[in-house]
C-alpha positions as semicolon CSV with decimal commas, in nm:
position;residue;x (nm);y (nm);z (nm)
1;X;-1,159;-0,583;-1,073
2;X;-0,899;-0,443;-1,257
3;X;-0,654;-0,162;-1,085
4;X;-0,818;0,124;-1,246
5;X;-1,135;0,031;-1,112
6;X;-0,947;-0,038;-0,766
7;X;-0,860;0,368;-0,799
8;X;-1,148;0,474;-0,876
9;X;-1,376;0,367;-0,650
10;X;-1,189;0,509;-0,381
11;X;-1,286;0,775;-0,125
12;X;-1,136;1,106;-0,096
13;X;-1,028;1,180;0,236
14;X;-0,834;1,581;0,267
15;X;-0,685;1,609;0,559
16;X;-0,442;1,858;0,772
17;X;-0,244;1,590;0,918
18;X;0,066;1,494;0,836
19;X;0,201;1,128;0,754
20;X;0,287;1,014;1,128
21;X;-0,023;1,146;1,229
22;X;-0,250;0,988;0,996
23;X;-0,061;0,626;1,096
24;X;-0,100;0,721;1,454
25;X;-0,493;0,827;1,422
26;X;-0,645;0,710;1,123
27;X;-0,734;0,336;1,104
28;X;-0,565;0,138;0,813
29;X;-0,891;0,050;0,713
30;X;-0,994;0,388;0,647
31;X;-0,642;0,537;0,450
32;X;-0,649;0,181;0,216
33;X;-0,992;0,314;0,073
34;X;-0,892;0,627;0,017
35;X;-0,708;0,839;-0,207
36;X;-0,507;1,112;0,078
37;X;-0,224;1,310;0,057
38;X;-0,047;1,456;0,437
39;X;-0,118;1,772;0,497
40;X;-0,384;1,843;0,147
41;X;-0,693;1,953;0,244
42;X;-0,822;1,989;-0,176
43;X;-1,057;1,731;-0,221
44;X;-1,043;1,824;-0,612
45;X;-0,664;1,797;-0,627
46;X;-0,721;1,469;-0,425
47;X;-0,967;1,383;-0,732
48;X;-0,735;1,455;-0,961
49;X;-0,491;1,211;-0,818
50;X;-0,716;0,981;-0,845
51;X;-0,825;0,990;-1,184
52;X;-0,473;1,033;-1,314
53;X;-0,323;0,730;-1,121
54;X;-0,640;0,538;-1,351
55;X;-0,573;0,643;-1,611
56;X;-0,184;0,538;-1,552
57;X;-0,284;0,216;-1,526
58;X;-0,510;0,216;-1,810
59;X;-0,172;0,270;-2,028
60;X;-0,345;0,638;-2,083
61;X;-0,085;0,838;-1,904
62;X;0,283;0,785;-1,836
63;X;0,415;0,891;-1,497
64;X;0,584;1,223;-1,626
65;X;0,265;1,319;-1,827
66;X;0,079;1,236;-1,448
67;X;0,352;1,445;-1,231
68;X;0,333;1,755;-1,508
69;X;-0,081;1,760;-1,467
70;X;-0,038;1,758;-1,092
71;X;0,259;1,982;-1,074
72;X;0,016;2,246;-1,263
73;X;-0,304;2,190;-1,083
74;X;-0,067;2,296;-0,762
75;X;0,154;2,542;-0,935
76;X;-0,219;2,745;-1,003
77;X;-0,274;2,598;-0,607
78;X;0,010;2,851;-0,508
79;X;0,255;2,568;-0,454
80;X;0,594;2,499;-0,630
81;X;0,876;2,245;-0,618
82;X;1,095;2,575;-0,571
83;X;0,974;2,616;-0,269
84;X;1,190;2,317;-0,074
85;X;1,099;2,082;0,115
86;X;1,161;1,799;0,005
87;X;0,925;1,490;0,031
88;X;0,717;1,742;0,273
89;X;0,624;1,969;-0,016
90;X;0,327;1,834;-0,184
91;X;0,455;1,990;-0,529
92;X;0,801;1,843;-0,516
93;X;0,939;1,568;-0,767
94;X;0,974;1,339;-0,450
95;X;0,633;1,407;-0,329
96;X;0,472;1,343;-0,672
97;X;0,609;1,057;-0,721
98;X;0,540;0,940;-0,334
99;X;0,180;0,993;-0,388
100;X;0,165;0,854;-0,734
101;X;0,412;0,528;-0,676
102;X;0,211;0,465;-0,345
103;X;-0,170;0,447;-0,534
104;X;-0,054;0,269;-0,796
105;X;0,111;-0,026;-0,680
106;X;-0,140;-0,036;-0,402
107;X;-0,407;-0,073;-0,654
108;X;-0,193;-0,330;-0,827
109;X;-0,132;-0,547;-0,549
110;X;-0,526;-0,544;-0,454
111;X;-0,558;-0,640;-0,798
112;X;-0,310;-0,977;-0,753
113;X;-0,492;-1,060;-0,492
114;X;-0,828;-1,098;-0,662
115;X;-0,661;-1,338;-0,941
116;X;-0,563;-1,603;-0,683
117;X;-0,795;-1,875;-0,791
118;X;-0,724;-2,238;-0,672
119;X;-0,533;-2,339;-0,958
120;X;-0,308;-2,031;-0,950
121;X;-0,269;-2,141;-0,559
122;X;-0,213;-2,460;-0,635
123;X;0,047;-2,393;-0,873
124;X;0,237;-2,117;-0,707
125;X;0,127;-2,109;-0,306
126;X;0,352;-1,883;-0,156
127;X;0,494;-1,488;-0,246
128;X;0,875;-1,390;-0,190
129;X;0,997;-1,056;-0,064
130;X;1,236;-0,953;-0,298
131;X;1,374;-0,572;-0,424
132;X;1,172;-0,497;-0,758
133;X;1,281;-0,195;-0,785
134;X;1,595;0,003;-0,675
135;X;1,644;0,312;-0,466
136;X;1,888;0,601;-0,420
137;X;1,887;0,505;-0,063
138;X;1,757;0,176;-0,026
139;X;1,661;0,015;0,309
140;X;1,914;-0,216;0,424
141;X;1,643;-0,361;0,720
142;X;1,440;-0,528;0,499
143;X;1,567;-0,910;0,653
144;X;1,464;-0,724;1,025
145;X;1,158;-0,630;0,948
146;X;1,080;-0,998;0,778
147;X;1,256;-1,186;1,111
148;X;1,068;-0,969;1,344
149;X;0,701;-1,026;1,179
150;X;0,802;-1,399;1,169
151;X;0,849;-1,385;1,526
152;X;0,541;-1,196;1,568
153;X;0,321;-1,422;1,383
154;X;0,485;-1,714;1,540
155;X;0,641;-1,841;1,191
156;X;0,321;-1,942;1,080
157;X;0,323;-2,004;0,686
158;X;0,700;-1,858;0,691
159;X;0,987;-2,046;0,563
160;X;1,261;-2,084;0,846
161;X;1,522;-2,039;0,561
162;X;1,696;-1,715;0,668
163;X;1,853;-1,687;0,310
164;X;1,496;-1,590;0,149
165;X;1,169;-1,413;0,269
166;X;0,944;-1,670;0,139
167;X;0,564;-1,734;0,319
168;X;0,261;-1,918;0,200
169;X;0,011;-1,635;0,054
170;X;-0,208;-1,669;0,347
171;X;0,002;-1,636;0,602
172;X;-0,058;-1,345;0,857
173;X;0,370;-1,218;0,812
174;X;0,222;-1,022;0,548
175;X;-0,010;-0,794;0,749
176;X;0,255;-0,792;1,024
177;X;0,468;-0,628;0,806
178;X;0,235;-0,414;0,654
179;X;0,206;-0,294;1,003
180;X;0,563;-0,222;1,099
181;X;0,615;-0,553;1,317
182;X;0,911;-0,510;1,556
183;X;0,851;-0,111;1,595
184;X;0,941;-0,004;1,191
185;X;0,720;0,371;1,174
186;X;0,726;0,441;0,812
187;X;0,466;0,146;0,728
188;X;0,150;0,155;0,536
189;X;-0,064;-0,086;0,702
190;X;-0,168;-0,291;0,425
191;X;-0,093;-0,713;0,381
192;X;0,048;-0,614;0,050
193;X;0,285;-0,442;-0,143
194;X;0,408;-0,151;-0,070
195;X;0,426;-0,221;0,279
196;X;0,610;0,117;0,357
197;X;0,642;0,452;0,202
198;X;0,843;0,484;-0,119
199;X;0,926;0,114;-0,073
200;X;1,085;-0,065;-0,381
201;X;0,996;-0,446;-0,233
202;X;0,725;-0,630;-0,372
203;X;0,682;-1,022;-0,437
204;X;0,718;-1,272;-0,677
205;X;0,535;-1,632;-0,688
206;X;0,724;-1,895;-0,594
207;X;0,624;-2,243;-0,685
208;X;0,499;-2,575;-0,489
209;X;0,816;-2,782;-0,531
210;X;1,009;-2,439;-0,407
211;X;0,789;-2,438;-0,105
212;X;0,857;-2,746;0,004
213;X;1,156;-2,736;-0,064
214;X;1,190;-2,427;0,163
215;X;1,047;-2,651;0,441
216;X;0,679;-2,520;0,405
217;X;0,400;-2,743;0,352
218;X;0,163;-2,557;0,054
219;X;-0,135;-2,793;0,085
220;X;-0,466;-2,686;0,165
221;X;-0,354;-2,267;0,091
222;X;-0,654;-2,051;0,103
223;X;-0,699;-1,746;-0,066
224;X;-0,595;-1,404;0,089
225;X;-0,847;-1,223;0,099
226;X;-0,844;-0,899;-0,144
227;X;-0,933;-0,611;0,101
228;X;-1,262;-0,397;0,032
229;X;-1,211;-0,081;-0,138
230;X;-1,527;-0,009;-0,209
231;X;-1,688;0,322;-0,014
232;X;-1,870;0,183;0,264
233;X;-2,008;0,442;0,530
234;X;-2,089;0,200;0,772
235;X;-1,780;0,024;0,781
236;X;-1,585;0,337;0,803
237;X;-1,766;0,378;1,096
238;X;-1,726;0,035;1,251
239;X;-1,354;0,092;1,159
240;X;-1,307;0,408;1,333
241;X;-1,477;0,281;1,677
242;X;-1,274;-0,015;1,621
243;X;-0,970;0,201;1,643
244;X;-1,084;0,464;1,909
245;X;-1,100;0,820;1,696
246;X;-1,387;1,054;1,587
247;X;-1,503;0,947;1,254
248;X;-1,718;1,249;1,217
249;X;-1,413;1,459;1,207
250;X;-1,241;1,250;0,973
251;X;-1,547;1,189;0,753
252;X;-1,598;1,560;0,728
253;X;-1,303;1,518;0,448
254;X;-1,459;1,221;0,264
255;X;-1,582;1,308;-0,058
């Protein structure tokens, strides 16, 4: 499936809470299949979103041309990026590109994973953390986070050279991360990139003599498994009493 698809197929989910709320209360499983924005309860801006961060990856849109359509939908919504705010206003440069940074690369990384076949594994088995793309202010906690989801995971599939964040692609560090390991707040839940908010790290492959070299053994690497998008009532459901909140309040948003 390519990323487009990925977007598409995704549930709308409006919703008055804002960000820590909606990691506190809403399962990860839920906010991965669905296209949400903190505190915007307009399921057709939501759609809008959606269809824009498509066609994005389609090569129909460019970012700007995306931020101007959504920056008018919300301008006509009563909402400008005069207004302050910062990343809390949902019509603010920051917050436009939050929302439309954060769908996209998801989608892209869910893509990635469906392309690991065994001869892609057997020729590149592990992924290493690295900056892909630089920041204003960029984290500086990035070798924390990795050493505390090591620790968490026990260093399973992790290299134990501290120079590199390097782990075989099925190792569990990467959902540990994805879900702030070591106390981190700002994470998105996900075993792939972007594992936080407005997060410029993402991985490259790194090969089967590198592995080894890095101390980890690459043989017998399985798959990660690409997590379901698709809309699935039922295991929204199972997801919600998994995580202990009222999915009939929640799915009253899902379009």
């Amino acid at each position: 499936m390519n990323p487009a698809d990925i977007i598409r197929i995704k549930e709308l989910l409006p919703t008055a809470m804002g960000s820590d709320e909606l990691r506190e209360q809403v399962a990860a499983d839920i906010l991965r299949r669905s296209v949400f924005s903190a505190r915007m309860l307009s399921a057709p801006y939501l759609a809008r979103i959606r269809e824009a961060c498509a066609q994005m990856m389609e090569g129909r849109l460019s970012q700007a041309t995306a931020r101007d359509i959504l920056g008018g939908i919300l301008e006509r919504m009563g909402l400008s990026p005069q207004d302050g705010g910062g990343v809390d206003n949902p019509a603010s440069l920051a917050r436009l590109n939050l929302i439309i940074d954060t769908q996209t690369q998801m989608a892209a990384s869910v893509a990635r994973l469906s392309e690991q076949t065994p001869a892609v594994l057997e020729m590149w088995p592990a992924w290493e953390l690295v900056r892909l793309e630089g920041r204003d202010m960029p984290r500086g906690d990035w070798p924390q986070r990795w050493d505390a989801a090591a620790r968490d995971v026990g260093f399973e599939g992790v290299s134990r050279d501290f120079g590199r964040m390097v782990a075989l692609k099925d190792s569990p560090i990467w959902l540990a991360i994805g879900n702030g390991a070591g106390g981190f707040r700002d994470t998105l839940g996900n075993p792939y990139p972007p594992f936080a908010f407005n997060s410029g790290m993402g991985w490259v492959d790194v090969t089967r003599e590198d592995c080894v070299s890095l101390g980890l053994d690459p043989g017998g690497v399985s798959a990660p498994a690409a997590p379901s998008l698709a809309p699935d009532r039922e295991e929204l459901a199972r997801a919600a009493e998994k995580w202990g909140f009222d999915y009939d309040e929640i799915a009253k948003g899902v379009a």
